[in-house]
MDAnalysis code that builds the backbone (N, CA, C; Angstrom):
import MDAnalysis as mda
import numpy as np

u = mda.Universe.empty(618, n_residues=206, atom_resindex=np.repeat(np.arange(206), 3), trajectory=True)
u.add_TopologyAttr("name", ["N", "CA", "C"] * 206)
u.add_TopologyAttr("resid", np.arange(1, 207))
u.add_TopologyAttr("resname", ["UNK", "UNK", "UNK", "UNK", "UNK", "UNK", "UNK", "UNK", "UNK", "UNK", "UNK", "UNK", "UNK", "UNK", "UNK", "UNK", "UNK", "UNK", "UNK", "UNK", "UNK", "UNK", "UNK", "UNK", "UNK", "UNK", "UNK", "UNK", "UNK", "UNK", "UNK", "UNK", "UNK", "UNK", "UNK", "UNK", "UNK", "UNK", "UNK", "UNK", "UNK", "UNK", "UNK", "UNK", "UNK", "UNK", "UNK", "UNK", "UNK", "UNK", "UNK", "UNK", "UNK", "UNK", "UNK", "UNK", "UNK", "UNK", "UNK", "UNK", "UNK", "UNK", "UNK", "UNK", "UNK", "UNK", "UNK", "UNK", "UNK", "UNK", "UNK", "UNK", "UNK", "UNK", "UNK", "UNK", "UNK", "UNK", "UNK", "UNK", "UNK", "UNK", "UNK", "UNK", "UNK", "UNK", "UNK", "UNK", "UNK", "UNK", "UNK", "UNK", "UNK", "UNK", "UNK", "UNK", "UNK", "UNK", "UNK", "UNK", "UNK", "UNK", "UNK", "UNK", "UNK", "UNK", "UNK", "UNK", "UNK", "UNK", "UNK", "UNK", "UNK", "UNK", "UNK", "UNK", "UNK", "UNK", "UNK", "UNK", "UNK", "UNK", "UNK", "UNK", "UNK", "UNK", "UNK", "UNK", "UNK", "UNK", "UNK", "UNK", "UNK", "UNK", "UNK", "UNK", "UNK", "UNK", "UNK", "UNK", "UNK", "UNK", "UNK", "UNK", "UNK", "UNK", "UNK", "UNK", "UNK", "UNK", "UNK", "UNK", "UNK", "UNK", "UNK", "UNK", "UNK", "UNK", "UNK", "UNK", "UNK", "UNK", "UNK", "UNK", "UNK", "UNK", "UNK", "UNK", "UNK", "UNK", "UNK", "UNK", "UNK", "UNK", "UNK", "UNK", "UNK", "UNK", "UNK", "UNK", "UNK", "UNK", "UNK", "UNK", "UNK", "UNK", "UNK", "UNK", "UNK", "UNK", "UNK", "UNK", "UNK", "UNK", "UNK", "UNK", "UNK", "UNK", "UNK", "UNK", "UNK", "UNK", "UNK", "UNK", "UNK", "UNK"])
u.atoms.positions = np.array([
    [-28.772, -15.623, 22.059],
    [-27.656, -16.181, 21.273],
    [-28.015, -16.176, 19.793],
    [-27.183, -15.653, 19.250],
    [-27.241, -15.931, 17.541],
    [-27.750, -16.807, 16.763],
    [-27.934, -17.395, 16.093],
    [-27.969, -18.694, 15.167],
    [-26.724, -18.875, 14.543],
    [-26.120, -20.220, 14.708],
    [-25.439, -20.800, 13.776],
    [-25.511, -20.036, 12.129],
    [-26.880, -20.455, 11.804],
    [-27.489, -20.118, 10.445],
    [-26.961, -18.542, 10.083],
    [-27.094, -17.634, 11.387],
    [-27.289, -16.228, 11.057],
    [-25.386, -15.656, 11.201],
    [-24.849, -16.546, 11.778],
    [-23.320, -16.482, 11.425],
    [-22.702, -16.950, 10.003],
    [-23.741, -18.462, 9.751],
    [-23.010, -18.388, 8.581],
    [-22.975, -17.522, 7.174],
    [-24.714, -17.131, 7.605],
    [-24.990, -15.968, 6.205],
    [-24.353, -15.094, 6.326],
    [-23.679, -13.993, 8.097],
    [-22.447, -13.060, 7.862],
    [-20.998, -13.305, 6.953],
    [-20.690, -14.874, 7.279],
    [-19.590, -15.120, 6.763],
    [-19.674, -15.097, 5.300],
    [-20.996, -16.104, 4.404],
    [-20.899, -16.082, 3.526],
    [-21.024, -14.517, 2.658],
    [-21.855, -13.486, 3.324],
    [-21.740, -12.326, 2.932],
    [-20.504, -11.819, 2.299],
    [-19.828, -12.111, 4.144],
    [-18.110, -11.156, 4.080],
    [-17.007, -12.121, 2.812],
    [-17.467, -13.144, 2.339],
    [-16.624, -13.851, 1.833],
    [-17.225, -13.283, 0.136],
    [-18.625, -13.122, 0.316],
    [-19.393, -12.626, -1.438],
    [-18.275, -11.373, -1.639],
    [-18.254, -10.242, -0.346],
    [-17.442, -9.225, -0.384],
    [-16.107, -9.055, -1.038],
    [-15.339, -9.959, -0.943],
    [-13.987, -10.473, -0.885],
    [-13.793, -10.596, -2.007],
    [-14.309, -11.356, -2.224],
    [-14.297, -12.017, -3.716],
    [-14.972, -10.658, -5.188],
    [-16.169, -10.362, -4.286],
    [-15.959, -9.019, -5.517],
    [-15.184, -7.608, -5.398],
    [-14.618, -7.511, -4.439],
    [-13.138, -6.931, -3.985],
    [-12.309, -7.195, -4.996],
    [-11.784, -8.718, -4.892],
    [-10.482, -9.579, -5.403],
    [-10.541, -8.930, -6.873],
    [-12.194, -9.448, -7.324],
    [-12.325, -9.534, -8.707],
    [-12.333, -7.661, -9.319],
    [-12.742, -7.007, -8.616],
    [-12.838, -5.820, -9.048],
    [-11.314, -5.497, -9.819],
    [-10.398, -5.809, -8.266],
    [-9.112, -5.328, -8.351],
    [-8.166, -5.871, -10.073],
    [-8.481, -7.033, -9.999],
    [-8.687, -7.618, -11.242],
    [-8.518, -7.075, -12.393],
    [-9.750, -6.700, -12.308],
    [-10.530, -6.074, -13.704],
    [-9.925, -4.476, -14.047],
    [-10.271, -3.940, -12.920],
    [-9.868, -2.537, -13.098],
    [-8.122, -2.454, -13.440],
    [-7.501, -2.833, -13.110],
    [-5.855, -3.348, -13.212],
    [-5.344, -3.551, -14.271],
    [-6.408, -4.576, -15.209],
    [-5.962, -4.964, -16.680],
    [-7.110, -3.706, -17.371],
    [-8.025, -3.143, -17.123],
    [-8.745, -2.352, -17.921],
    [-8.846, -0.757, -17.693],
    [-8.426, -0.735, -16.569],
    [-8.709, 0.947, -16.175],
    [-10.324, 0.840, -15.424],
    [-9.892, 1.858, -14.454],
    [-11.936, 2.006, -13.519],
    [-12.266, 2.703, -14.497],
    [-12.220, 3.329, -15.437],
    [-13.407, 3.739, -15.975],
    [-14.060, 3.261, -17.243],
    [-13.110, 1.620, -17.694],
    [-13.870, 0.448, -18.652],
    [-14.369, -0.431, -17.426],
    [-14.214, -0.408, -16.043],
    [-14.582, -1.245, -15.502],
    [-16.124, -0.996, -15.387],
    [-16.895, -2.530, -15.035],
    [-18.067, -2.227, -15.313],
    [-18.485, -3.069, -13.783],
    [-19.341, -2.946, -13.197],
    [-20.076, -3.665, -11.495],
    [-20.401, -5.525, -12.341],
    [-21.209, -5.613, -13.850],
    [-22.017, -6.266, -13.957],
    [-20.637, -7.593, -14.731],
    [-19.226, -7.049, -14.984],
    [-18.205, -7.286, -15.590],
    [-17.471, -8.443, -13.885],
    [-17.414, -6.966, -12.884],
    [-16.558, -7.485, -11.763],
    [-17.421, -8.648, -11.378],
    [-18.797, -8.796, -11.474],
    [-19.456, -10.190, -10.845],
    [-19.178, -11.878, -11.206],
    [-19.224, -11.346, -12.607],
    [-18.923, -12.320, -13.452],
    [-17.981, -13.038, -13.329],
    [-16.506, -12.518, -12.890],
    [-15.549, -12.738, -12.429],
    [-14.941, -12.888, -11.617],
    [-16.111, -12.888, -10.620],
    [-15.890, -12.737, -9.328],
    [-16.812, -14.556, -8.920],
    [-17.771, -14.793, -9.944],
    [-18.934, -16.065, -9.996],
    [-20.031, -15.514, -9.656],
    [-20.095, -14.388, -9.848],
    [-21.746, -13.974, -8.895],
    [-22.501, -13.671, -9.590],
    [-23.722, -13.404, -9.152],
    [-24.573, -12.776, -9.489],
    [-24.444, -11.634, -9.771],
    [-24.975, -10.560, -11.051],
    [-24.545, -9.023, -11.020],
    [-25.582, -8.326, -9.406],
    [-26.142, -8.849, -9.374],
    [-27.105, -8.697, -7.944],
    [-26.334, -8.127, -6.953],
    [-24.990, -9.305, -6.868],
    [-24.460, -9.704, -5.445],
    [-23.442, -8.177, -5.603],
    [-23.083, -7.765, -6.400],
    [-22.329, -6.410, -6.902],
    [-23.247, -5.291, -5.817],
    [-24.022, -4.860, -6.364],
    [-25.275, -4.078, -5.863],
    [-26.369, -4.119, -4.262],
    [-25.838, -5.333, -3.924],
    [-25.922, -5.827, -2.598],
    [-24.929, -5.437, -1.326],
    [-23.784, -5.182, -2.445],
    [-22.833, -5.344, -1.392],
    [-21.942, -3.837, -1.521],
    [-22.110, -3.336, -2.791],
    [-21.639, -1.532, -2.884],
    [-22.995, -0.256, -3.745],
    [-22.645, 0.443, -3.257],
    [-23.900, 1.219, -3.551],
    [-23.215, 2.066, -5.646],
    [-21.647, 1.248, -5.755],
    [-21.531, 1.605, -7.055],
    [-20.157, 1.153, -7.134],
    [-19.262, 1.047, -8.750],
    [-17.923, 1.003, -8.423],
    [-16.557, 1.899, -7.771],
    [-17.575, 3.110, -7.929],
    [-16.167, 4.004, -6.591],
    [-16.504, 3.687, -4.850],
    [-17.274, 2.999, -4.580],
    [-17.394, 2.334, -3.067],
    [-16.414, 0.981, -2.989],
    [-16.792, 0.457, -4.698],
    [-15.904, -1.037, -4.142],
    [-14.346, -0.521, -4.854],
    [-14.243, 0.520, -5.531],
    [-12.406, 0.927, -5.470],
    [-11.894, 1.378, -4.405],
    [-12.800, 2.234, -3.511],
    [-11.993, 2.464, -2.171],
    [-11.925, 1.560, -1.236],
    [-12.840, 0.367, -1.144],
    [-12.631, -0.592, -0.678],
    [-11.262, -1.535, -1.066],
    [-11.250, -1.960, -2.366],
    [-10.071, -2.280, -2.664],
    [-9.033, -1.748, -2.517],
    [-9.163, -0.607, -2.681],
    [-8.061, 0.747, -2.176],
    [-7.714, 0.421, -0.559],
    [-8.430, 0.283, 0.310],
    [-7.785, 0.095, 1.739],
    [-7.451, -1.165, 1.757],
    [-7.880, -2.092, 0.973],
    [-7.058, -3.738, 1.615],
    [-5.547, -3.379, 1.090],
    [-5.463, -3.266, -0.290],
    [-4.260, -3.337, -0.790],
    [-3.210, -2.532, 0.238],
    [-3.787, -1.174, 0.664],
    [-2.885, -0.858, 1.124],
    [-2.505, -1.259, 3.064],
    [-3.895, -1.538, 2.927],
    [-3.174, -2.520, 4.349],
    [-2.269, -3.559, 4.801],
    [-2.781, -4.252, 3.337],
    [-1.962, -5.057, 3.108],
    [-0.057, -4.599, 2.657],
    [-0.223, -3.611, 2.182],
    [1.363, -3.125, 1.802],
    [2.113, -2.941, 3.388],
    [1.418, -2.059, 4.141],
    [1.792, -1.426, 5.518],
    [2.331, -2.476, 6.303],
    [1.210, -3.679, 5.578],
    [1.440, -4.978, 6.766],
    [2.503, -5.403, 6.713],
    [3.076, -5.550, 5.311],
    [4.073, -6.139, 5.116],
    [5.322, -5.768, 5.416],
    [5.455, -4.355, 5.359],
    [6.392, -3.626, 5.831],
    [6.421, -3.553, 7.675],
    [5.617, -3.845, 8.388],
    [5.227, -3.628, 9.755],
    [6.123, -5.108, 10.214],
    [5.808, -6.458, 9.352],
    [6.099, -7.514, 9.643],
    [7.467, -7.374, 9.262],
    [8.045, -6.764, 7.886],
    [9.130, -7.158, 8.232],
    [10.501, -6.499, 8.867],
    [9.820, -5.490, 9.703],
    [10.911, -4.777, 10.244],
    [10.545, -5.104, 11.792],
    [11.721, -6.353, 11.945],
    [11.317, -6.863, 13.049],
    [11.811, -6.433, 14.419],
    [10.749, -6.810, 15.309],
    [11.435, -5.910, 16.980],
    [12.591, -6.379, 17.233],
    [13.373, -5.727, 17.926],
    [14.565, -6.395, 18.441],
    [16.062, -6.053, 17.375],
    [15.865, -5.770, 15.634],
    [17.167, -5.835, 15.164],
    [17.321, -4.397, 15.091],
    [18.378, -3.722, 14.765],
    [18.689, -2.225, 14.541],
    [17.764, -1.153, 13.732],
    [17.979, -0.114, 14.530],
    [16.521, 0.357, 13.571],
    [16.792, 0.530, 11.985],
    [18.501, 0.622, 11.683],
    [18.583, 1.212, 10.586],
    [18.516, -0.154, 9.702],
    [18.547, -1.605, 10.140],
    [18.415, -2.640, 9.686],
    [16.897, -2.971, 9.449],
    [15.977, -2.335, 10.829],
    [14.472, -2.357, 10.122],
    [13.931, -1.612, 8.879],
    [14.728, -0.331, 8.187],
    [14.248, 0.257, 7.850],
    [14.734, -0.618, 6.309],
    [15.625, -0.988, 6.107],
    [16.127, -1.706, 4.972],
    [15.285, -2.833, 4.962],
    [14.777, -3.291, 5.462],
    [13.882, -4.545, 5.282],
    [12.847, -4.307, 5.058],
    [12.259, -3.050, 5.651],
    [10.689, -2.548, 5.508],
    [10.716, -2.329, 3.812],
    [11.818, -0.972, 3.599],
    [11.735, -1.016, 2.016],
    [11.723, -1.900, 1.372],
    [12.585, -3.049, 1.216],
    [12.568, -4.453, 0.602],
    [11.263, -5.049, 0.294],
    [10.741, -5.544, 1.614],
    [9.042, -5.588, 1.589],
    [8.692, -4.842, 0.881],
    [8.559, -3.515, 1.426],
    [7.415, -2.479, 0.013],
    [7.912, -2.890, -1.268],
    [8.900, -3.095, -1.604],
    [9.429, -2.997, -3.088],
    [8.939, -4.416, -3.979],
    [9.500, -5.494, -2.828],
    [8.812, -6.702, -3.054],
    [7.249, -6.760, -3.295],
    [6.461, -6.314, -2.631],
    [5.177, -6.548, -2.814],
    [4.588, -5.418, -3.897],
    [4.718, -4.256, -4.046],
    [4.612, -3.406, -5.610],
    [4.752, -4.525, -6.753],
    [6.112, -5.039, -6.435],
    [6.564, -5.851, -7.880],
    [6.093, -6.834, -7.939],
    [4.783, -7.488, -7.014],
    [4.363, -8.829, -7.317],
    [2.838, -8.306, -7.287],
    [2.126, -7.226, -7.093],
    [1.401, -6.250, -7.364],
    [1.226, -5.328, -8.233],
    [2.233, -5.050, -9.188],
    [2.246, -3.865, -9.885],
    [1.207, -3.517, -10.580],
    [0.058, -4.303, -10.880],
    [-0.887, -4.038, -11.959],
    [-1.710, -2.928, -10.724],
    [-2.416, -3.708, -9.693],
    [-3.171, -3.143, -8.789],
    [-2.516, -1.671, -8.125],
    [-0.812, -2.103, -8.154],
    [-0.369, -1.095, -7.438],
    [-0.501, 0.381, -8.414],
    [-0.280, -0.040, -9.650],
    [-0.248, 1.843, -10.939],
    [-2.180, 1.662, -10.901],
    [-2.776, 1.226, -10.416],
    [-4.326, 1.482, -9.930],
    [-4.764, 1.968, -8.739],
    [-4.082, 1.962, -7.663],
    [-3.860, 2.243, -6.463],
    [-3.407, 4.001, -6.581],
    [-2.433, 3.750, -6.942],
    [-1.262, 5.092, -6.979],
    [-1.621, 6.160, -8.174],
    [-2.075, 6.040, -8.814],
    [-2.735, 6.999, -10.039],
    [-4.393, 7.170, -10.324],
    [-5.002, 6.157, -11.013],
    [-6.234, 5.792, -10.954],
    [-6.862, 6.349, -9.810],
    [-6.939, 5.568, -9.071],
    [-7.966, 5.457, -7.231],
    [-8.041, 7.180, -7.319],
    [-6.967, 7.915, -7.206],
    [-6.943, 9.139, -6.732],
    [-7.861, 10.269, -7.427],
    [-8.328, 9.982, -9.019],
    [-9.466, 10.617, -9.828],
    [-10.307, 10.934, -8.983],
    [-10.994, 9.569, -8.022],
    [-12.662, 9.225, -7.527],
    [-12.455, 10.574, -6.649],
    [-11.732, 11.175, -6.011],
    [-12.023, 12.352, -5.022],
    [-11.532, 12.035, -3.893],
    [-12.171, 12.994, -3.049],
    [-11.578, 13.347, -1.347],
    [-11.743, 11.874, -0.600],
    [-12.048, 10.858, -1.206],
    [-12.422, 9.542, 0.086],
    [-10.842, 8.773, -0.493],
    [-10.333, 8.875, -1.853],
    [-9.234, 8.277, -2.030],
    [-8.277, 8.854, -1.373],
    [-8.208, 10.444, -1.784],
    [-7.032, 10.895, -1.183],
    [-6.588, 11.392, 0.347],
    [-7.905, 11.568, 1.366],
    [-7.768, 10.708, 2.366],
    [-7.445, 9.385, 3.010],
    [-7.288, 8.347, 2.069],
    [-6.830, 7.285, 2.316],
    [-5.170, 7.098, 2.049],
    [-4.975, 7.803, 0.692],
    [-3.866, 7.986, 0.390],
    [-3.003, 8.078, 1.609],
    [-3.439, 9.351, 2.306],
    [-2.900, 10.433, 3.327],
    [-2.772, 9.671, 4.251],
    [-3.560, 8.725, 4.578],
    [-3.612, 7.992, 6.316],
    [-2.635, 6.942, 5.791],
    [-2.442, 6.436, 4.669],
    [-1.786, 5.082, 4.234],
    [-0.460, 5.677, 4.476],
    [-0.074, 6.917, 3.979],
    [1.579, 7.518, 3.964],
    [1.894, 8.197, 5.259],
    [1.161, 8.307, 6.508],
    [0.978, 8.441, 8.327],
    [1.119, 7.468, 8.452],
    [0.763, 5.948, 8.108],
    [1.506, 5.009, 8.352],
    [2.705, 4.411, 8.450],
    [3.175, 4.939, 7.406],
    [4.568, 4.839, 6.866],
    [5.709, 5.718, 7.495],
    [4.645, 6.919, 7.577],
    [5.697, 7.740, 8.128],
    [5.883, 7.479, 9.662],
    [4.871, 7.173, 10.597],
    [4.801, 6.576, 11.604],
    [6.424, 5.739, 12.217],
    [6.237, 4.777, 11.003],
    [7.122, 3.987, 11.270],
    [8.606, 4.313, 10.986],
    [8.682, 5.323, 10.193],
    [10.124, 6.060, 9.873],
    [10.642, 7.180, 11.008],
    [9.277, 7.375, 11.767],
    [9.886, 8.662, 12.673],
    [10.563, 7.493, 14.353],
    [10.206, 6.366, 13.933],
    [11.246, 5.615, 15.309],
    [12.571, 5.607, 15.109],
    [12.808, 6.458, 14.213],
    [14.245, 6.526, 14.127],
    [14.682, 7.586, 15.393],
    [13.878, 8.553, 15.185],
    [13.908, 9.879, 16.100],
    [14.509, 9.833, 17.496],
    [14.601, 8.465, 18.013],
    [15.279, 8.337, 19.107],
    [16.820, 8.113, 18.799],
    [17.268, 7.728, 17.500],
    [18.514, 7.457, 17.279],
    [19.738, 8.211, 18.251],
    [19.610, 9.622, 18.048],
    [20.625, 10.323, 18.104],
    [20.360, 11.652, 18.470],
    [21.126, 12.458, 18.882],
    [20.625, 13.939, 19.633],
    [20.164, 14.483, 17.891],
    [20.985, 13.897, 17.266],
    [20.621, 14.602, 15.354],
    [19.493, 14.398, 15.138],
    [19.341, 13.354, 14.892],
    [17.787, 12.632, 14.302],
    [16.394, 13.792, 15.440],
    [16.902, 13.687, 16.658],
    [15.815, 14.306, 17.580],
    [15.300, 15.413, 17.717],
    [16.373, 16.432, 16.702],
    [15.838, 17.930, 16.501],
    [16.006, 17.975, 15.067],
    [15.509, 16.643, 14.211],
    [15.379, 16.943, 12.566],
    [13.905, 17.546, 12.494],
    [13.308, 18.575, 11.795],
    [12.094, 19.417, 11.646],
    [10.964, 18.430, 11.646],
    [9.869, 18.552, 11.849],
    [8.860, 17.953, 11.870],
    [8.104, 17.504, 11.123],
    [8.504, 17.908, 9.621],
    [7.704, 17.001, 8.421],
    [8.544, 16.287, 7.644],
    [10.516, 16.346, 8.429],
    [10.741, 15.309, 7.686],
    [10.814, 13.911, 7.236],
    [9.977, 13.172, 8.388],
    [9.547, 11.656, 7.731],
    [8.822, 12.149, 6.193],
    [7.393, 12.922, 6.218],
    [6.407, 12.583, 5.463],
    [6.887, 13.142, 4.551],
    [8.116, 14.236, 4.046],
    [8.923, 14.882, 2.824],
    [9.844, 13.338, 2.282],
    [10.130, 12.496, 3.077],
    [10.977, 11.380, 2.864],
    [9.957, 10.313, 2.188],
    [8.599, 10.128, 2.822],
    [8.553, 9.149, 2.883],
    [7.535, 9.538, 1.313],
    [7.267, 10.602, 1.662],
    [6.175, 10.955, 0.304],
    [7.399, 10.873, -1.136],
    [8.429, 11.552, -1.086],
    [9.495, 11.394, -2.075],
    [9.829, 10.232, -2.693],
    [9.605, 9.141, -1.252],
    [9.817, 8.278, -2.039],
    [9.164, 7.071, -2.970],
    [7.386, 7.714, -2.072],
    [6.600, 6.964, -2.784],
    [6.201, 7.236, -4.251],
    [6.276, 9.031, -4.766],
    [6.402, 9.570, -5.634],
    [7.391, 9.122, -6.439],
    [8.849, 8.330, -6.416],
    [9.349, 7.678, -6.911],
    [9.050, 6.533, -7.490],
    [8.935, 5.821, -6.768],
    [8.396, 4.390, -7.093],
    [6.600, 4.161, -8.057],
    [6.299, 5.632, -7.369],
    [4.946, 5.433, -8.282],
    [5.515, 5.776, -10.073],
    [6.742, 6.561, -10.618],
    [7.035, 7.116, -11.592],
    [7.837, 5.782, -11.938],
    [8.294, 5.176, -11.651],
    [8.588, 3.825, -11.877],
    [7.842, 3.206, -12.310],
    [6.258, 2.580, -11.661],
    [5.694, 1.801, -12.438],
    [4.842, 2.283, -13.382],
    [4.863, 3.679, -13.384],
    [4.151, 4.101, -14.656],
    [4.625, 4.076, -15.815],
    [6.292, 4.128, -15.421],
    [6.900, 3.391, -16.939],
    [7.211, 2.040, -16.958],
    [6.080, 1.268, -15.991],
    [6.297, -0.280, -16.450],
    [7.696, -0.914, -16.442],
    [8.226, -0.627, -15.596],
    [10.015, -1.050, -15.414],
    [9.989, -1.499, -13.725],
    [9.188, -2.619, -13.767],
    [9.054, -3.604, -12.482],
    [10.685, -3.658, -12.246],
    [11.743, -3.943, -13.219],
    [12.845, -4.551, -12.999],
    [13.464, -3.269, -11.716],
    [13.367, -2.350, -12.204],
    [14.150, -1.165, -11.823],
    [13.708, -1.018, -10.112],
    [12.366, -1.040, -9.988],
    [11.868, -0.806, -8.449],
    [12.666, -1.441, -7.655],
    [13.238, -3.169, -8.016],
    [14.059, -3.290, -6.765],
    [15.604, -3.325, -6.985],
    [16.062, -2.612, -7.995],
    [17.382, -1.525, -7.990],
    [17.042, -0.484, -7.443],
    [15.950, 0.197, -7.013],
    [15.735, 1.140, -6.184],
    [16.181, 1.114, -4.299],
    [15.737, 0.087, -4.370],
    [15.665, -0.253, -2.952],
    [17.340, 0.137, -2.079],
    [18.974, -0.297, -2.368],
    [19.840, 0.885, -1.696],
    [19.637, 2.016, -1.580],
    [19.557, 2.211, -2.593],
    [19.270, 4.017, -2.926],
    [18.482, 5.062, -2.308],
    [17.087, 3.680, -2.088],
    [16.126, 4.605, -0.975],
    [16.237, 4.520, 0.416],
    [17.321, 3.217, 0.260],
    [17.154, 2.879, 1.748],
    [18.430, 4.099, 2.213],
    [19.719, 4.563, 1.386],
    [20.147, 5.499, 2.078],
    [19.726, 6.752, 2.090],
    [18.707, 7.173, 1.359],
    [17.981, 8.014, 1.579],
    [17.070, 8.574, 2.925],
    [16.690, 7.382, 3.057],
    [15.523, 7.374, 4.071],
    [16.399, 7.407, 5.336],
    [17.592, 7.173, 5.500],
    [18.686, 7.119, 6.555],
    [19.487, 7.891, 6.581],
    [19.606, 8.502, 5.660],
    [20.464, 9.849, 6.075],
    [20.776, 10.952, 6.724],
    [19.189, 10.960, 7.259],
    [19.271, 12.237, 8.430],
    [19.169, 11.833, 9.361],
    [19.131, 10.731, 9.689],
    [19.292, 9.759, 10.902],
    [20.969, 9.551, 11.320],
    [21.287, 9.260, 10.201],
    [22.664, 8.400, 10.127],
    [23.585, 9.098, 9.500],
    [25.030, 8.776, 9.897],
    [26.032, 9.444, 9.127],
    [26.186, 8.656, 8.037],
    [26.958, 9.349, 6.945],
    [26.467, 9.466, 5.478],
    [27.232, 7.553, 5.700],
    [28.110, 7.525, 6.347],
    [29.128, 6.238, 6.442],
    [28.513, 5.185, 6.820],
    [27.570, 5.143, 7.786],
    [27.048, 4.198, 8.219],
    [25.914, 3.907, 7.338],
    [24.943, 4.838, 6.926],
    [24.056, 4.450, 5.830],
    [24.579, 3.758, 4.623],
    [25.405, 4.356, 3.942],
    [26.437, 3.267, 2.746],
    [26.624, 2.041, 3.392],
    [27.262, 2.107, 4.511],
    [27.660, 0.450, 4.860],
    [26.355, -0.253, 4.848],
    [25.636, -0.212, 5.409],
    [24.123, -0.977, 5.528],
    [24.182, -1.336, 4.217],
    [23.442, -0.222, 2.937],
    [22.945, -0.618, 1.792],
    [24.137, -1.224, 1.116],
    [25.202, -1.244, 1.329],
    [26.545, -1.379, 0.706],
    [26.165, -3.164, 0.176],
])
């Protein structure tokens, strides 16, 4: 059996982690990763510059780290709020909402996420890639809709879903938080249109 003791030093570890996660995200957000500094994120994080170096072997280990919470955290939100049981074309309007909502209460981390992160190389933009298979995941349950939806070609979730993240990323690069959730009809009949007749998608976002 473990020790008490030897659980709590995991926890306190995973919690040192967290916190220079939190703080990285922080820093890099208001400064750019490449003013960000390991000995900067500690500080701000309460630590030791030690505890930096303990816990990533540099700052492109702890951006892709930050890089997968955030976006787990986005997926999550969208996962939660397109709930079982209501219409799919009603989940899909809520999922966007969520995404749009959480960008705009995120936006610093999110134009760090979506531009930035992607410099460091092949470990970001593999993440990128699995983060937007998520998404698209959840857009291809439409596919049962209708004999239409069931013989639409095979990359059109990830042409939809990538379009529209490519949107929203050109949004916050011009810093117009307001606009992202005037986006949200627009994408939502987008994202429903080859699902749905043009009539029924308007009514939803209507």
């Amino acid at each position: 059996m473990r020790s008490p003791h030897g659980r709590g030093s995991r926890r306190d570890s995973e919690e040192e982690r967290e916190r220079l996660v939190d703080a990285f995200t922080r820093v890099a957000a208001e400064r750019g990763y490449a003013e960000t500094e390991a000995a900067q994120v500690a500080l701000v994080a309460g630590l030791p510059p030690s505890a930096f170096d303990a816990h990533f072997s540099g700052k492109r280990q702890c951006l892709l780290a930050a890089y997968d919470r955030f976006f787990d955290r986005l997926v999550e939100e969208i996962e939660d709020a397109m709930e079982l049981g209501a219409a799919w074309p009603a989940q899909v309007k809520a999922g966007v909402g969520a995404a749009l909502g959480f960008v705009v209460e995120s936006a610093g981390p999110a134009r760090l996420f979506a531009v930035e992160a992607l410099s460091v190389g092949a470990p970001a933009v593999e993440r990128y890639d699995a983060a937007i298979q998520r998404m698209v995941g959840l857009l291809r349950l439409g596919r049962g809709r209708s004999a239409k939806a069931a013989a639409l070609p095979p990359l059109t979730e990830a042409v939809l879903v990538a379009g529209a993240v490519s949107l929203v990323t050109s949004v916050l690069l011009a810093e117009e938080q307001v606009r992202l959730v005037e986006l949200e009809p627009r994408l939502v009949e987008v994202l429903l249109l080859p699902y749905a007749d043009a009539g029924e998608a308007r009514e939803l976002v209507a």
